[in-house]
C-alpha positions as CSV (number, residue, x, y, z in Angstrom):
1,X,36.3,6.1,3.0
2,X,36.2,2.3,1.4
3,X,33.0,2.2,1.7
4,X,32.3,5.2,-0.4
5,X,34.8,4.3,-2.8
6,X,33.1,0.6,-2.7
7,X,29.9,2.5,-3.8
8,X,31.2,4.7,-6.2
9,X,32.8,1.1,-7.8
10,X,29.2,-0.4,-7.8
11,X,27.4,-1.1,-11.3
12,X,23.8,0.0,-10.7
13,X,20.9,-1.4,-12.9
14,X,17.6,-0.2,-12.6
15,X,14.7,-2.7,-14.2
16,X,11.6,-2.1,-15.3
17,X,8.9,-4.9,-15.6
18,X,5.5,-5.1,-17.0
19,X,2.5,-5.5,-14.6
20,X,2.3,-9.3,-14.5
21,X,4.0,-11.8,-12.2
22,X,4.8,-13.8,-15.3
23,X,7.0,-10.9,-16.6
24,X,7.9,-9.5,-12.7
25,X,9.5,-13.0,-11.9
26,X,11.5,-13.2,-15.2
27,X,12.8,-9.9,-14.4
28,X,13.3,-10.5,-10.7
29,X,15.1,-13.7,-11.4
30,X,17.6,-11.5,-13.8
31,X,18.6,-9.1,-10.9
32,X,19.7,-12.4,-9.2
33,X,21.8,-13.2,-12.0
34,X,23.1,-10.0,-12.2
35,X,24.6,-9.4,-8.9
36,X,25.7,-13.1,-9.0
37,X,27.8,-12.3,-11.6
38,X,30.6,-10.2,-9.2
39,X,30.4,-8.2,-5.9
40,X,30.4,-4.4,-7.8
41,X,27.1,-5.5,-9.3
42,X,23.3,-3.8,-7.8
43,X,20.3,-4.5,-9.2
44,X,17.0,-2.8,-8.4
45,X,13.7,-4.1,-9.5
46,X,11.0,-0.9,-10.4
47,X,7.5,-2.0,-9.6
48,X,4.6,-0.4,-8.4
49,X,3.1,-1.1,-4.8
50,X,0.4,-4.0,-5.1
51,X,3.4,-5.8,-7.1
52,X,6.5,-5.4,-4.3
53,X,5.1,-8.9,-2.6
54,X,6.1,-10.9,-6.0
55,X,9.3,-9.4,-6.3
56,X,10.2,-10.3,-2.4
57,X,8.7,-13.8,-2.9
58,X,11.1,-14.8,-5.1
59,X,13.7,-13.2,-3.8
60,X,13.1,-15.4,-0.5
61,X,13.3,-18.5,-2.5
62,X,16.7,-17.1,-3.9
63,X,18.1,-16.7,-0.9
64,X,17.6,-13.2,-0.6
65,X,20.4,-11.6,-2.5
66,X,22.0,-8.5,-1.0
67,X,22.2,-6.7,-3.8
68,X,19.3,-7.0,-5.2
69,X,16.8,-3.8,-4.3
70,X,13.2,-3.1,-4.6
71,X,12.2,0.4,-6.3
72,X,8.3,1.8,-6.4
73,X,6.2,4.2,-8.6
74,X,2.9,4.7,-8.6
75,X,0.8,2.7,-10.5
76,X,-1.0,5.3,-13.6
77,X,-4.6,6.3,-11.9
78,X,-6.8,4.2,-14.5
79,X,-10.6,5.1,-14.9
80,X,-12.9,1.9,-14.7
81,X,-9.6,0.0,-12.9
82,X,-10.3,-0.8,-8.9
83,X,-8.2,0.8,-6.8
84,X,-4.8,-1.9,-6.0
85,X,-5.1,-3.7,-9.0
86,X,-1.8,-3.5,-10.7
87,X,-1.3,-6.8,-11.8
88,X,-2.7,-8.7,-14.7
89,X,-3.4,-11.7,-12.8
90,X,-5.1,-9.6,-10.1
91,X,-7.7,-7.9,-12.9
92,X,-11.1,-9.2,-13.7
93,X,-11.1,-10.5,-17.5
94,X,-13.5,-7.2,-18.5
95,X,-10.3,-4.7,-16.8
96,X,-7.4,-6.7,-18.3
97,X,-7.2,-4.6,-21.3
98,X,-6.4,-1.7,-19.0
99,X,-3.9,-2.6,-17.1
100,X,-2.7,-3.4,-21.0
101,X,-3.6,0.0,-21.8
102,X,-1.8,1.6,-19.0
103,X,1.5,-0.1,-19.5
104,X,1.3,0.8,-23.2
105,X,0.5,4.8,-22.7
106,X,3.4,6.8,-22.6
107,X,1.5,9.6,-21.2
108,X,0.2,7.2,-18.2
109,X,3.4,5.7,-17.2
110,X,6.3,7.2,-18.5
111,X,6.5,10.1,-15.9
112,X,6.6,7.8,-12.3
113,X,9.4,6.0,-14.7
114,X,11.4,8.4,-15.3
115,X,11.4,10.4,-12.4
116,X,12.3,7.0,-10.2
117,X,15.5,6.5,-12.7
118,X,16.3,10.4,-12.5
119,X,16.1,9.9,-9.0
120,X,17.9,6.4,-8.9
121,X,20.7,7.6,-11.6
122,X,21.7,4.5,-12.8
123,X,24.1,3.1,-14.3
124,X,22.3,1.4,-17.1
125,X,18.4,0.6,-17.8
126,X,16.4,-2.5,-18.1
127,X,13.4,-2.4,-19.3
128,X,10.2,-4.3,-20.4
129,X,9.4,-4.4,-24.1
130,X,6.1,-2.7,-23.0
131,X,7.6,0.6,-22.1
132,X,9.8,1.7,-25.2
133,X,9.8,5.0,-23.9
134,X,12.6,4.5,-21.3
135,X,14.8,3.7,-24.5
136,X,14.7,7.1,-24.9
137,X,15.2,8.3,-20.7
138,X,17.8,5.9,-20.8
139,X,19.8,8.1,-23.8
140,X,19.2,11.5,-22.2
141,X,20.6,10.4,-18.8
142,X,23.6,9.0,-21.2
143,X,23.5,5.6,-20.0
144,X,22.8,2.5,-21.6
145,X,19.4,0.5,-22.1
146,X,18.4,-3.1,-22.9
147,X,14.9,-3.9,-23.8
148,X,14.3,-7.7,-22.2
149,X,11.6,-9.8,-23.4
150,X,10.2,-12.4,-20.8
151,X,8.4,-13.9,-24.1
152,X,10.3,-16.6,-25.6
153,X,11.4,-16.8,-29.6
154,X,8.7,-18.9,-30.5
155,X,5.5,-17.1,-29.6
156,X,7.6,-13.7,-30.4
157,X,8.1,-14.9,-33.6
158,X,4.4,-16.6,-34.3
159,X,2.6,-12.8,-32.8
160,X,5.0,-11.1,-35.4
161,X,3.6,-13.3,-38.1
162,X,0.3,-12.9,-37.2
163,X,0.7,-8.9,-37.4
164,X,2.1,-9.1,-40.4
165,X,-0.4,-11.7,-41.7
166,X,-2.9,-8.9,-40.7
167,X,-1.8,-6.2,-42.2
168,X,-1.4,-8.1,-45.3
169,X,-5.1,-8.7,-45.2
170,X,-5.7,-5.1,-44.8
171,X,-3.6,-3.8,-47.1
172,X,-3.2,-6.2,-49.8
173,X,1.2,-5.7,-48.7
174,X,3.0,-8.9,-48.4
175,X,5.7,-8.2,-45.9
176,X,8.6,-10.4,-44.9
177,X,9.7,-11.0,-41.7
178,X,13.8,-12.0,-41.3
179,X,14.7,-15.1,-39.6
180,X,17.8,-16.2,-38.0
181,X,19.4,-13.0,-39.2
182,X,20.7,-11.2,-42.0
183,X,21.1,-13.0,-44.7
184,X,19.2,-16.6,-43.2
185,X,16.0,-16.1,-44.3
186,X,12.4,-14.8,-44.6
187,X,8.9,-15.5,-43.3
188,X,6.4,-14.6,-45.8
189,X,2.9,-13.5,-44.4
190,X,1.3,-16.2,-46.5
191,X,3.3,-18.7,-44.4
192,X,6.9,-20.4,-44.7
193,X,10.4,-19.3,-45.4
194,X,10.8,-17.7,-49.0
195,X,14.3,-16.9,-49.0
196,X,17.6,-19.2,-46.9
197,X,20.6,-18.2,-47.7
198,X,19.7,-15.9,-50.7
199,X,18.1,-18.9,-52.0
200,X,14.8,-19.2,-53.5
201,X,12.5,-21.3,-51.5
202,X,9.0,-22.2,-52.4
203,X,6.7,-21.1,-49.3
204,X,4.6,-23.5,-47.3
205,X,2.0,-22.9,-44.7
206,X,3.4,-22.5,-41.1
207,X,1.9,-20.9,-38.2
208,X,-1.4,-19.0,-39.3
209,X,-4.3,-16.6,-38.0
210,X,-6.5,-18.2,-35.8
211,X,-9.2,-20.3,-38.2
212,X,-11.3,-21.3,-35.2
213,X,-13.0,-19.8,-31.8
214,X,-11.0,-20.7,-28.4
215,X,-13.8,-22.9,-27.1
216,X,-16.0,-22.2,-24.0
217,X,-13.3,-21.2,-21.1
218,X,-11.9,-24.2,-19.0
219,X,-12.4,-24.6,-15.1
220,X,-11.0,-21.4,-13.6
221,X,-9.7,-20.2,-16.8
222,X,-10.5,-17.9,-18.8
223,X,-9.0,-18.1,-22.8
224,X,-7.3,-15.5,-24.1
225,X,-2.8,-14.8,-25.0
226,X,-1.8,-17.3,-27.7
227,X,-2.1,-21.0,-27.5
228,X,-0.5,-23.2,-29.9
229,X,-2.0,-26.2,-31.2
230,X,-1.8,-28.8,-33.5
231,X,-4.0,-30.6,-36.0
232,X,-4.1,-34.1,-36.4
233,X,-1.6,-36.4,-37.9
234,X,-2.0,-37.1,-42.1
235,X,-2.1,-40.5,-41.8
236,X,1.6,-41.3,-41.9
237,X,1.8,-42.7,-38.7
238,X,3.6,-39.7,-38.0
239,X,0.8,-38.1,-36.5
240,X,1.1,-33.7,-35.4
241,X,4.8,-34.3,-35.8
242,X,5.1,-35.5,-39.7
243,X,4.3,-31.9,-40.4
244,X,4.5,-29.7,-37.7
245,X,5.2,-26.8,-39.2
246,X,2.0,-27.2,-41.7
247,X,0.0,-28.4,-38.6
248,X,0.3,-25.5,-36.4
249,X,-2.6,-23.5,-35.6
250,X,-2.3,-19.7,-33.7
251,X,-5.4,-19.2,-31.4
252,X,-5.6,-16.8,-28.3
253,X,-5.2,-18.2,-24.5
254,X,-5.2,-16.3,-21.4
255,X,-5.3,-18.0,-18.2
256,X,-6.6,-15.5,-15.4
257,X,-5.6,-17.2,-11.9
258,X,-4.4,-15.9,-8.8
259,X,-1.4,-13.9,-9.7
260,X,0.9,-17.0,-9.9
261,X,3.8,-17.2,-12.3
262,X,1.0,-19.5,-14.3
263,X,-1.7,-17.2,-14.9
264,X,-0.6,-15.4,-18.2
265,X,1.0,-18.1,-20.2
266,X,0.9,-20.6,-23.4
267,X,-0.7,-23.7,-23.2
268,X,-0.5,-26.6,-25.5
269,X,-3.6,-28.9,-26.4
């Protein structure tokens, strides 16, 4: 009898990662936190198959946490994608773009999801930026859903500049994008803050569209998710870090590797 009361008690979470160690880790390494936080806490990590080995790695360098559970779904059949290939760092650099693809269709993915948190019946959802979709499965099972990002503010912040920069070039819109929350500011397309603190402020350059190539690919590397770099100093003696902010420069870097935590990252020059 305690023991079903001590399950009926438990807070279950149910989390949904994107197909990349670099976001599977992240997530996995939540779940620890969670059911760190108090005994009445479970956490199960959703991943398909081919990906169960980097959720249990970590979890063996954590200790192996009790309450932390592994969930599958099958990985979206993918035309063109080798059967087992569910990662990102597992893909060649010509079938990247679909693993991409399949966690971005709704039509691909979103049924294995939803019928593994139908089945699970959690208590609340978290989920990958990727799959907005379970925003939505979340609501109709009436439980609550967080949408984690294993990107940190910075390139978050630079990619939605860049988008907007783009579609400012394509429709002639200048959009601005609000930073440090309502009221703080704005970051033009053009580049720099135009409005602190409902104050006026004259906009500067900042971080940019890419205005070179990546370069040939480095040794067992191939370039491709964004890479931040900086140009050289003005003379100051300050060198990049007079004027950062005027000096950076956006470009696109993807490291395929061998699945580690390190193969989809940033890199700085």
């Amino acid at each position: 009898a305690s023991a079903t009361g001590s399950k009926k008690t438990m807070l279950r979470v149910l989390i949904f990662p994107f197909f990349a160690t670099s976001h599977i880790e992240p997530f996995t390494d939540l779940a620890v936190r969670l059911v760190a936080a108090g005994p009445a806490v479970e956490a199960t990590v959703a991943v398909t198959p081919a990906n169960v080995p980097v959720v249990q790695s970590l979890l063996r360098r954590r200790g192996q946490p009790e309450h932390v559970k592994i969930a599958t779904y099958p990985f979206p059949a993918v035309d063109g994608l080798p059967e087992g290939v569910e990662n990102l760092g597992r893909a060649t650099e010509a079938d990247s773009w679909r693993i991409d693809a399949a966690a971005l269709s709704e039509n691909l993915t979103r049924p294995a999801q939803e019928a593994l948190a139908r089945g699970l019946s959690p208590d609340a959802v978290v989920t990958d930026v990727h799959f907005a979709w379970n925003v939505r499965v979340a609501g109709e099972l009436g439980v609550p859903c967080v949408a984690f990002s294993a990107i940190s503010a910075f390139p978050t912040l630079a990619l939605h500049h860049l988008a907007a920069a783009a579609r400012s070039r394509a429709g002639g819109r200048r959009e601005a994008l609000p930073v440090g929350g309502e009221g703080r500011g704005e970051l033009d397309p053009a580049g720099g803050v135009v409005r602190a603190c409902g104050r006026p402020r004259a906009p500067r350059h900042g971080v940019g569209p890419a205005d070179g190539h990546t370069g040939a690919p480095g040794r067992r590397r191939v370039r491709d998710a964004l890479r931040v770099e900086l140009r050289p100093g003005d003379g100051d003696g300050g060198g990049a870090g007079a004027d950062v902010a005027h000096g950076v420069r956006a470009v696109h870097h993807r490291e395929v590797g061998d699945g580690g935590a390190g193969d989809r990252g940033a890199a700085v020059a």
